[in-house]
Residue, then its C-alpha position, 0 to 999 in steps of 0.5 A: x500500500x503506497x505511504x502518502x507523505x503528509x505535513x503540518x499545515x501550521x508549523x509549516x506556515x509558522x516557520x515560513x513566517x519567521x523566516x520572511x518576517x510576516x505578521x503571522x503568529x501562529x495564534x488561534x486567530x491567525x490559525x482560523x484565517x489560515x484555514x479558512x484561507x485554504x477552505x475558500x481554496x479548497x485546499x488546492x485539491x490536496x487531501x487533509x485530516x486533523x490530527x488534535x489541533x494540527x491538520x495534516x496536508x500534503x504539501x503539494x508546491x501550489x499549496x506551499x506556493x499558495x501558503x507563502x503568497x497568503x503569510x508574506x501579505x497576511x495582515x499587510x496594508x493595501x500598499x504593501x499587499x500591491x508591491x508585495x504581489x508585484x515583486x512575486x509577479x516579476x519573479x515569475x512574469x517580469x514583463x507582465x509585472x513591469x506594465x502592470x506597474x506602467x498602467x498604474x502610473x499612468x492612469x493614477x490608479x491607487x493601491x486599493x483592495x481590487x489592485x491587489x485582488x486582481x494581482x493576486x488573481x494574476x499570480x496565482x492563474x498566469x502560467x506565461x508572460x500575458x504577451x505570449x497568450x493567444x486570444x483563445x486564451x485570453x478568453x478562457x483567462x478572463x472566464x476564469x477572472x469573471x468567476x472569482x472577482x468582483x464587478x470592480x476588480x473585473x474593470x480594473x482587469x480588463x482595463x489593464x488587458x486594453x492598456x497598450x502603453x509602448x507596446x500592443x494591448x493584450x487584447x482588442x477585445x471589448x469585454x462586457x460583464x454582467x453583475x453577478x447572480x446573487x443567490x438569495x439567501x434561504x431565510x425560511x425556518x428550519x424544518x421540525x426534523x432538521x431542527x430537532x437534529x440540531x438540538x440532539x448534536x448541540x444539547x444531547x449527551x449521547x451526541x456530544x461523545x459521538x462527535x467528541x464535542x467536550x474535547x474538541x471545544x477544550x482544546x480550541x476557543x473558536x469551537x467553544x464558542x460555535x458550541x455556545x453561540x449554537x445552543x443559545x438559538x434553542x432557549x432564545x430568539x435573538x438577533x446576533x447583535x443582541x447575543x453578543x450584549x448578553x451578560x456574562x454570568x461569574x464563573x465558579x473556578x478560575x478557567x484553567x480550573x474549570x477545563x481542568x476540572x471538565x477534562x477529569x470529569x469533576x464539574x459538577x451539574x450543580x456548577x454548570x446549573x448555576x451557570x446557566x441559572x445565573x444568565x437567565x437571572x442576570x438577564x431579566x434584572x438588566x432588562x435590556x431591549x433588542x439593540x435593533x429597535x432600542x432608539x425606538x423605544x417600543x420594543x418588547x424587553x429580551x426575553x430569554x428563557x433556559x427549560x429546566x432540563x437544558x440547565x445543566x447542559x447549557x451552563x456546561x457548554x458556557x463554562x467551556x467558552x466562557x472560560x476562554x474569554x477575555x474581560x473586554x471580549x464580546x459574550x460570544x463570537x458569532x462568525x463561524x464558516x461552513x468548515x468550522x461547523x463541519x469539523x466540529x459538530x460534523x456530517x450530520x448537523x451540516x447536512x440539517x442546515x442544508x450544507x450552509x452556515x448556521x444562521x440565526x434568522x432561520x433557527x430563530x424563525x423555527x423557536x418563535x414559530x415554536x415549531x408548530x404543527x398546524x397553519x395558524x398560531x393556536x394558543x396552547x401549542x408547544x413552542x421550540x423550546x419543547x422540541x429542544x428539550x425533548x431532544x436533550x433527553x432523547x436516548x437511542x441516536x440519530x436512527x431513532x430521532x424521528x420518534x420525537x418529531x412524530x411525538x411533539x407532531x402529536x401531542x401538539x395538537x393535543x389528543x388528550x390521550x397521555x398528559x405526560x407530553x403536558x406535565x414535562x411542558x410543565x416541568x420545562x417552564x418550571x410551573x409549580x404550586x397546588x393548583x397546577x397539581x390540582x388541575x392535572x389530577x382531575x386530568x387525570x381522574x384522581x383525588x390529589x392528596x397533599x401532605x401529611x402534617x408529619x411530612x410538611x413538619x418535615x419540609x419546613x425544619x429542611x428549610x430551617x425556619x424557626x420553631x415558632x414558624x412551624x405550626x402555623x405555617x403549617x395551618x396555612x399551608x392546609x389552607x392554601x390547598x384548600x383555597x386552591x381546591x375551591x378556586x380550581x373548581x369555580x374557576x373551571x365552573x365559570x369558564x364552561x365546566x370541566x370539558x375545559x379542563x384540557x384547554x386549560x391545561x395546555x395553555x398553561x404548560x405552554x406558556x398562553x396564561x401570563x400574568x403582570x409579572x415573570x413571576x406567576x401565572x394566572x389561572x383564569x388567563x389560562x383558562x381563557x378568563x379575565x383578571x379580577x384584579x386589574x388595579x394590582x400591581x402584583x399577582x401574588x396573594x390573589x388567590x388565581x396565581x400559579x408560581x414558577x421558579x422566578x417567583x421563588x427568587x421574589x418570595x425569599x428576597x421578600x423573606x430576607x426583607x421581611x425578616x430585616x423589617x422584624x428586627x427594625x420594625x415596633x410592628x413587627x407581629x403584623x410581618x410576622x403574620x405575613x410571613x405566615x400567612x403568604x410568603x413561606x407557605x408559598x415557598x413550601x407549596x412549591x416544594x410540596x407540588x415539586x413531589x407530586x407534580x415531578x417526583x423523579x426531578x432533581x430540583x436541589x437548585x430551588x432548596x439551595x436558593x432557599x437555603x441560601x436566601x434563609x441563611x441571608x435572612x439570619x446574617x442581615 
């Protein structure tokens, strides 16, 4: 079998650069515009392969050729680019070069992009003095010129083919372009199956040691940051230029620490839930608007919300991109080639973005449109975040991927035959409280049970509250579930009956019940009702509030509040009695419905900010 002789591309172009003095430095940066010098070349026609973070060519002398042309003008001016090539040309094609350098001065042309452009063109296409080809060739030269210059650069060519100076001109012919055909740009969502792939290879796991994700992204920044800026289309729709604003959540290691720690295996879901659990809080206090429309002042805040199981996965791959981040840099860089995605994410994500570069107006098209299964926007519909998270738990491979599309096809039309599609809709948004528990329980044709006194007992000493709190709180949470039941029943009572249950349901695991703030959801909103609290300002208390996992964050920032006004307040039996009465049995029936609702969910996060918060509210 014949042994093919391979070289390193990079060290082969980092020795070429010390010896003739480029601006080349074998850096990260300078390594990318290599390769994608050599991608927009095709590599020449030679074959390659990666070997870690080196790629491995065979030299052939057009590459070394080529090679030596790209690091000799690399990150030079315009001027030194021109002379650069022209003393390259006279090497080769002196004549060619001495009246290139005569038409310059007599027509007063600059050294601007197309001078070195068409140079460049010149150099790498011209096999003779230009005085010695036929017109026949002149043609086939000037074809080939048409090919890969622009409409500028195609003048400034057939300019110089005309210029007869002391001599004869190249040509006596008249050449005409037209303007180039522009392909326009596919803009169109991305297909439910094609979208579920790519969030399967950037979310999933199993993919992610299919394709060697982790290890690729430790050893090379810009695949770190394909990664992230890939991820980030699946719990938001934003243009790039509001990507790049986002704030950038605190580390919990230094960033040696934190590659060291990915490649061992010791980091931790808890670290890269806070990661991402930080970004998602850093967002909505900085409530910032898009950066397109923010001199208009009307556009709606960003929104940008991370389903509860993408957590994990999503502050993992942030850790990695994050951590080669410099203090000045953007959130995250957001110019990939065709090549980068190929190379990393591999075959199968480049054939789903149809053999083109990842484009955030097609991905963001396919999560607003929430992917939906029939032609008009009916409220209740899972949205693209679903589709993304189904994929992240996916088990099975690529073979099997249609199983989800033909699922989330199904049970967004919601056929009523298996609530499990709406209650993981639930544990997505992180909807949590007695209500929702009450609403799927009759769904289902069950008798919900709350608690023991014994087992709340139990949850409120895990909290550490005081011994003073325990029974009361206990007396009210038995009657928030009370209330609850009441309100579950007229509600639905007022809406039609219980045949609006499954309406309900869906509206409110997807998304179709808000309220005045990020914190709750509403009840009657979901069952298709009006508020009966138009003049309040807040949501919680009402009775028809349905929590999420930010009011968590409201409720024990209001507990550490309260228990600040007790030592400073002469009143302070009146917040005590708020505090027993409101904020902790609302903190308890989360975590009450939490074991119901999603017995087999790790939800330590929602305890430790409890605990946290509790621990606050003693030091202040």
């Amino acid at each position: 079998m014949e042994t093919v002789n391979t070289s390193p591309l990079f060290s082969y172009a980092a020795a070429a650069a010390l010896s003739n003095g480029s601006l080349y430095r074998d850096r990260t940066r300078d390594r990318d515009e290599l390769l994608a010098f050599m991608d927009a070349n095709e590599w020449f026609g030679s074959s390659y392969e990666q070997n870690g973070d080196e790629f491995m060519v065979v030299m052939t002398a057009e590459i070394k050729n080529a090679v030596s042309i790209w690091i000799n003008a690399y990150r030079r001016t315009n001027d030194e680019k021109v002379e650069i090539l022209l003393n390259l040309l006279e090497k080769t094609f002196p004549q060619t070069s001495q009246r290139f350098r005569r038409y310059m001065a007599s027509e007063g042309k600059g050294n601007d992009r197309s001078t070195w452009k068409v140079l460049d063109f010149m150099a790498a296409s011209l096999k003779k003095e230009l005085d010695e080809y036929s017109e026949e060739e002149i043609k086939e030269l000037t074809a080939s010129a048409y090919s890969v210059l622009k409409m500028k650069e195609l003048s400034l060519f057939h300019a110089f083919l005309s210029y007869g100076g002391e001599g004869k001109p190249y040509t006596d012919w008249n050449y005409q372009f037209k303007s180039h055909q522009l392909v326009k740009a596919d803009n169109t969502a991305y297909a439910i199956k094609d979208f579920a792939l790519m969030a399967y290879i950037v979310l999933n796991q199993d993919a992610w040691s299919e394709n060697h994700l982790v290890e690729k992204a430790l050893d090379n920044r810009r695949y770190a940051e394909l990664w992230m800026f890939s991820a980030l289309h699946f719990i938001c729709a934003l243009r790039t230029t509001d990507i790049v604003r986002l704030p950038v959540p605190a580390l919990p290691y230094d960033a040696e620490t934190i590659r060291e720690k990915i490649r061992e295996g010791s980091f931790s879901d808890a670290d890269a839930y806070g990661i991402a659990f930080e970004l998602q809080f850093r967002c909505r206090m900085r409530s910032s608007r898009p950066h397109k429309t923010l001199k208009k002042g009307i556009s709606p805040e960003i929104k940008l919300f991370i389903p509860e199981s993408l957590h994990v996965p999503l502050g993992f791959i942030m850790a990695i991109a994050l951590s080669f981040r410099s203090e000045d840099d953007p959130f995250v860089s957001t110019d990939f080639t065709l090549q980068d995605i190929i190379r990393f994410f591999g075959e199968d994500f480049v054939r789903a973005s149809g053999y083109r570069k990842f484009k955030s107006r097609r991905a963001n098209k396919s999560y607003l449109q929430g992917i939906e299964a029939v032609a008009d926007d009916i409220a209740g519909n899972p949205k693209g975040y679903m589709l993304a998270s189904l994929a992240r738990s996916h088990k099975g491979g690529i073979g099997k991927l249609s199983e989800i599309t033909d699922v989330y096809l199904r049970d967004a039309k919601f056929t009523g035959e298996d609530p499990a599609f709406v209650l993981k809709e639930m544990f997505e948004r992180g909807i949590f409280g007695f209500i929702p528990c009450m609403l799927l329980e009759m769904y289902e044709g069950k008798s919900y049970q709350s608690l023991s006194v014994r087992e709340q007992t139990a949850v409120i000493q895990a909290l550490g509250m005081d011994a003073w709190q325990i029974e009361s709180v206990a007396l009210s949470l038995t009657m928030s579930y009370q209330q609850a039941g009441e309100i579950v029943k007229s509600t639905l009572l007022e809406a039609g009956g219980e045949h609006c249950l499954e309406k309900t349901l869906q509206n409110l695991a997807s998304g179709w019940a808000v309220s005045k703030g990020s914190e709750f959801m509403c009840l009657r909103r979901a069952a298709g009702l009006e508020c009966l609290t138009q003049g309040s300002a807040s949501c919680l208390g009402c009775g028809y509030e349905i929590y999420t996992k930010t009011a968590m964050e409201m409720l024990v920032r209001e507990y550490i509040r309260m228990n600040r006004l007790i030592r400073e307040s002469e009143n302070s039996n009146r917040i005590k009695d708020i505090l027993k009465k409101f904020i902790i049995p609302s903190i308890l029936q989360i975590f009450q419905s939490i074991a119901v609702l999603y017995p087999e969910a790790d939800m330590d996060i929602l305890q430790k900010i409890v605990e946290r918060g509790m621990k606050d509210a003693d030091i202040s």
